[in-house]
N, C-alpha and C positions, 0 to 999 in steps of 0.2 A: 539602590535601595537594599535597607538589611533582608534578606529574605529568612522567613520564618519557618524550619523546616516541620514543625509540628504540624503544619498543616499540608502533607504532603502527606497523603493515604492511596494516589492511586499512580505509578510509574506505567507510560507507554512510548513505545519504541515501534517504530520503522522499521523493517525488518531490511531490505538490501541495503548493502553499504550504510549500515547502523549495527546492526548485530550478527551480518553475513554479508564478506565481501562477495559483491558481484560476480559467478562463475565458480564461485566456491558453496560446501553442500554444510561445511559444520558453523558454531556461533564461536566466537573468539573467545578463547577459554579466561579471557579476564572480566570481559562481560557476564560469562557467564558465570562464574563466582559471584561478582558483583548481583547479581541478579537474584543468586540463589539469598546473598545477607539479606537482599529487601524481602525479599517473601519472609525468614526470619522475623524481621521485624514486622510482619503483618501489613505489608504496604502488598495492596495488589497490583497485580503484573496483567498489561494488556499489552497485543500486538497488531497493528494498525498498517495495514499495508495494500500495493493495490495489485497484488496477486488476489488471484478465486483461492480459496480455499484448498482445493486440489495440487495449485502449485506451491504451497506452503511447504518449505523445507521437512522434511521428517525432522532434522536436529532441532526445529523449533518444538513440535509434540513433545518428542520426547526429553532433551535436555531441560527447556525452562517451561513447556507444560501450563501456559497461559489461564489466566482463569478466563479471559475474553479472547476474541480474533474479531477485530475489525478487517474483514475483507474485502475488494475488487473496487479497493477506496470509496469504503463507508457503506457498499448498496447491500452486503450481506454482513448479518452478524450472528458467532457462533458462540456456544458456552463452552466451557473448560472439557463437558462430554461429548462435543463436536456435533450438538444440536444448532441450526439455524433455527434463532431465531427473530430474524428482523431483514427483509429486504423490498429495494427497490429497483423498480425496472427500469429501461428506458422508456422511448416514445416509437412504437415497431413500425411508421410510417416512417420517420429519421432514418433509423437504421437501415431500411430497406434502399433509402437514396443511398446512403453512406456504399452499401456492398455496389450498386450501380456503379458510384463513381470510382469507387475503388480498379474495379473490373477495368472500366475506364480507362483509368487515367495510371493501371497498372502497377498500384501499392498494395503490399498487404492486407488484408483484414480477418479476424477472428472477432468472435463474440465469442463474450463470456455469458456461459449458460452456467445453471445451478452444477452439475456436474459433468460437463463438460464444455471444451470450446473447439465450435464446428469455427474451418476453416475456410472461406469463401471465396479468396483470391489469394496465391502464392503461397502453395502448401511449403513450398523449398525454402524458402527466408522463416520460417515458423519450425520447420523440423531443422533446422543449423543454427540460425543468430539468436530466434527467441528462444529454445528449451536448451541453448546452451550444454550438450550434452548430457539433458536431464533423463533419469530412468523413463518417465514420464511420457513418453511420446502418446501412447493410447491413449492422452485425455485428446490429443487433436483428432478432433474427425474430417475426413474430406468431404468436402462441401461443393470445390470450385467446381464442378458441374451443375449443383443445384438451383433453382429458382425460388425453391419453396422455403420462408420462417416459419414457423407454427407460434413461437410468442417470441416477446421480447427479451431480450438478455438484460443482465446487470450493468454489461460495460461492453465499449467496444475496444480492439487494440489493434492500433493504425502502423506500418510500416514502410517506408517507403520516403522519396523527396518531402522532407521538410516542407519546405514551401508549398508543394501539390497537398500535402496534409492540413496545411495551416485554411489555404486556402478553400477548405469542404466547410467551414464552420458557419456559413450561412443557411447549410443542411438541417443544420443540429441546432436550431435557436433554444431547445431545452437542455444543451448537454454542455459540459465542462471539457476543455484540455486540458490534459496534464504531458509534460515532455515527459518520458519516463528515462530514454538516456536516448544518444546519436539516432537521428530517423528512428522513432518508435515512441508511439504516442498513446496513453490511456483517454478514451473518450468516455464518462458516464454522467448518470443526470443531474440536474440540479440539485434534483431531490435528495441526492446523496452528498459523495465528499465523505473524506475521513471524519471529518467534526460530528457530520449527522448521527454519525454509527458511533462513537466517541458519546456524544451527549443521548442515546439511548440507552447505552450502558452506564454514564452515571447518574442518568434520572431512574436506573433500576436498584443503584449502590446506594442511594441517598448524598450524592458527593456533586459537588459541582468544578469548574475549574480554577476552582482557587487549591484546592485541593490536586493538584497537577503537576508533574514532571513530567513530559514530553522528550524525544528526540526524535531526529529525523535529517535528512541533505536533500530531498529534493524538492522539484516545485508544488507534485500534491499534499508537501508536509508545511508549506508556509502557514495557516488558516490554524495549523494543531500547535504548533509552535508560537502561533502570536497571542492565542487565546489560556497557553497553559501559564499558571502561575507562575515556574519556573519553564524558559522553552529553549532547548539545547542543541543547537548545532554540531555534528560533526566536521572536524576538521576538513573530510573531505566534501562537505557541502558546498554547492551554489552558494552564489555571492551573495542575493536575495535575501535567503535564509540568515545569513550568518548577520546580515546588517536587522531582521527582525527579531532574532533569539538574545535571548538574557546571558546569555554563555555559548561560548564556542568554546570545544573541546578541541583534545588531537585527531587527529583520523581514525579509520575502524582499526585497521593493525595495528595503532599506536597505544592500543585500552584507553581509547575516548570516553569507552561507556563510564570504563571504573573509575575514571581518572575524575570526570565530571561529578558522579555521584558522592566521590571522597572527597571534592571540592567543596560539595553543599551540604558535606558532614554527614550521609542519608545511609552510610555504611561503615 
């Protein structure tokens, strides 16, 4: 189909392996050129990802300076001056089996709280695999001795056997998986999802998703990719993905980002 780009007013992006390869702290400097012409041209720039807020890159603040942040896929949303304003929780009866089985059945788990995420089983796989050598450590709190929630968080993140992961989903009849990459899984509620926090902020712009360019590679970005007018696969994306998007690009280090948007004429 011809695509019309006039009607593209709002550009959002994924942030791991989209605009920062995985284990890396900066954005690819072709993206982010590309990034800075769309703001130029007055197309707003939103980042949609299922980190908390907390773990959001520093180079994401400061180099492209979002005017949105869809966060901990979809349950928290923030404005360009790092106000939340929109979340949702889980269901803290779910959660509470989840950390039981967890303990259990001996995988990881953390919840994502508003600013911070206590850590309930396997502090060691969460301070090495997940922060990835991030500055970051003090948002984990130790937890594994604890019994006690006090509320519910926005998301849970599972680690450990695949299978023993897959397998808790009778726990969580109100929550969502997302793989987020090898054994490590984002768990949040219905009520969320990227799209949720995505269609809160253009029912605030006056925009809807015809008005949309999307990118994203993994499984929590299919539903943003299928719904946006234009929806962009990265070359390094799940197969999933790239059979739902309208364009598939190069990979992140290949200037997927820039290569794509120069594709759809948008810079």
């Amino acid at each position: 189909m011809g695509m019309k780009k006039e009607k593209i007013k709002i550009a959002i992006f994924d942030i791991d392996d989209t605009l920062i390869k995985r284990g890396k702290v900066t954005v690819e400097a072709s993206a982010l050129q590309a990034i800075n012409d769309l703001k130029e041209r007055g197309i707003e720039v939103l980042v949609a990802t299922g980190r908390a807020f907390y773990f959001v890159h520093d180079a994401i603040h400061t180099s492209i300076a979002p005017n949105y942040y869809v966060t901990t896929n979809g349950a928290c949303v923030y404005d360009k001056s790092e106000n939340l304003i929109y979340k949702t929780r889980m269901e803290i009866l779910e959660v509470k089996k989840m950390i039981a089985y967890a303990r259990e059945k001996n995988l990881g788990i953390a919840l994502k709280m508003k600013d911070n995420m206590p850590v309930y089983h396997d502090l060691n796989i969460f301070k090495t695999v997940y922060m990835q050598g991030s500055a970051k450590q003090h948002i984990l709190e130790d937890r594994t001795q604890s019994n006690t929630l006090e509320s519910a968080p926005m998301g849970i993140f599972m680690m450990g056997d695949e299978a023993l992961i897959e397998r808790s989903k009778p726990l969580v009849p109100n929550g969502i998986y997302a793989k987020a990459y090898t054994n490590a899984y984002d768990i949040y509620s219905k009520k969320a999802g990227k799209i949720k926090g995505i269609e809160y902020v253009l029912e605030k712009l006056n925009l809807n998703w015809d008005n949309v360019i999307a990118f994203g590679d993994a499984a929590n970005d299919v539903e943003m990719i299928e719904k946006a007018y234009i929806g962009v696969a990265m070359g390094n994306s799940i197969d999933i993905l790239k059979e739902k998007a309208d364009y598939t690009t190069t990979d992140i280090e290949a200037d997927g980002v820039y290569l794509a948007l120069k594709h759809f004429d948008l810079i």
